[in-house]
Structure formats: structure tokens, C-alpha cells
C-alpha positions as CSV (number, residue, x, y, z in Angstrom):
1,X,-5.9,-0.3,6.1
2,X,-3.7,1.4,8.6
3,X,-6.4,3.2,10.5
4,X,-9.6,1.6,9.4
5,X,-11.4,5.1,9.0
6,X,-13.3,5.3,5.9
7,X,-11.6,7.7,2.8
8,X,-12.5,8.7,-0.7
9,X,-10.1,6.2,-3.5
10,X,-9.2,9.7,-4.4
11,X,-7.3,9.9,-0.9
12,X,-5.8,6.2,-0.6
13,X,-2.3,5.0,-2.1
14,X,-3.1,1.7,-3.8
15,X,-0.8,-1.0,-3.8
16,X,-1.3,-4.5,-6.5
17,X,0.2,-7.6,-6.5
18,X,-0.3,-8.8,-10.2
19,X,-0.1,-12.2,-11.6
20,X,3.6,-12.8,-11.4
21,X,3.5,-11.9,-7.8
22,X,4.9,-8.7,-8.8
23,X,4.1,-5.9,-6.4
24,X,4.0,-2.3,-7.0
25,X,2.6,1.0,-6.1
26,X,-0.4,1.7,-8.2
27,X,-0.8,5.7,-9.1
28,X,-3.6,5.8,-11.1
29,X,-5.7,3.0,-10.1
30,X,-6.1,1.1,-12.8
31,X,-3.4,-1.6,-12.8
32,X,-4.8,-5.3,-13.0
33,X,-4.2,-7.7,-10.1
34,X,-5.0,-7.9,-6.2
35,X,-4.9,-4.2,-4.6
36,X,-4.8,-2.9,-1.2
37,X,-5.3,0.5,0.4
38,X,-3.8,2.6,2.6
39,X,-4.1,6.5,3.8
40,X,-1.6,8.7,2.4
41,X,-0.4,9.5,6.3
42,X,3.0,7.9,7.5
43,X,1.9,7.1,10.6
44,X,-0.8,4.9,8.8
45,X,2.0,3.2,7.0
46,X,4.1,2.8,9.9
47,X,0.7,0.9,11.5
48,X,0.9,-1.3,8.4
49,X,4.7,-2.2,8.4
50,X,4.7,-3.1,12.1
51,X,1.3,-5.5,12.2
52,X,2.5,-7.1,8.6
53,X,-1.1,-6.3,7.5
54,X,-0.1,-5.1,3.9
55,X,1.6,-9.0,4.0
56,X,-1.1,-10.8,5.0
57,X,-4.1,-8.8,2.8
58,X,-2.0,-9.5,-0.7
59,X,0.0,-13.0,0.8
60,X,3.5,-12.4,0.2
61,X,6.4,-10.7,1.5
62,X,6.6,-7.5,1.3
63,X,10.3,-5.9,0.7
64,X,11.9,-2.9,2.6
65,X,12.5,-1.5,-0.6
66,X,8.7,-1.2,-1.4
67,X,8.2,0.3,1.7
68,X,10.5,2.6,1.5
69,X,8.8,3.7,-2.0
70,X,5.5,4.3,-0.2
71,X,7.4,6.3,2.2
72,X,8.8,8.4,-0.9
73,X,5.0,8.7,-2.3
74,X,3.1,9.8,1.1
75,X,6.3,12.4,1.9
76,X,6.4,13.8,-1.1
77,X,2.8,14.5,-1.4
């Protein structure tokens, strides 16, 4: 989403907005809702956070705090 190069699932962080709006950093892959991908590279997140585009694929607001959870998942990789 970040860079727009093409990556194995296997190599993306998936993130899911369920049905309550709910949104939260999908491990495994298999959670139910609307999901998104990005590369598991900070600067790819940091591409994300500044255009918004993570907002605008799953309309909503993303919070700082979720953000700051994907920063916790690609640093401690």
C-alpha cells in the first residue's frame, strides 16, 4: 500500500476493520471484515500515515495508537 511493489501475503502486515468498525492488526490472516496491506518496512508505513491512505482504503479514522502498534509489529520483526 505504502510502496505499490508487488509482495508475497506471507510478507505484508494485514490490517481489518470488522463489522463494529473495530480496527486491528491482523497476524494470521484470517480475521473477518475489510483488510488492507502493507510492507513490513517503516518507511512504507510512514508513506501510509502521511498520505492517510490506510484511512481512506478502510474509511475511518485511524488512531495514533494503532499506528503506533504497527510500528511495534514491523520493529520487532
Amino acid at each position: 500500500m505504502g510502496c505499490n511493489s508487488k509482495k508475497d501475503k506471507r510478507d505484508l502486515i494485514r490490517i481489518v476493520k470488522n463489522k463494529e468498525n473495530k480496527i486491528s492488526i491482523d497476524r494470521i490472516g484470517k480475521q473477518e471484515g475489510r483488510g488492507a496491506y502493507i510492507c513490513d518496512d517503516i518507511q512504507c508505513l510512514e508513506r501510509v500515515i502521511k498520505s492517510k491512505r490506510l484511512e481512506k482504503v478502510l474509511d475511518i479514522k485511524i488512531s495514533e495508537e494503532i499506528y503506533e502498534n504497527l510500528r511495534g509489529v514491523i520493529l520487532d520483526k
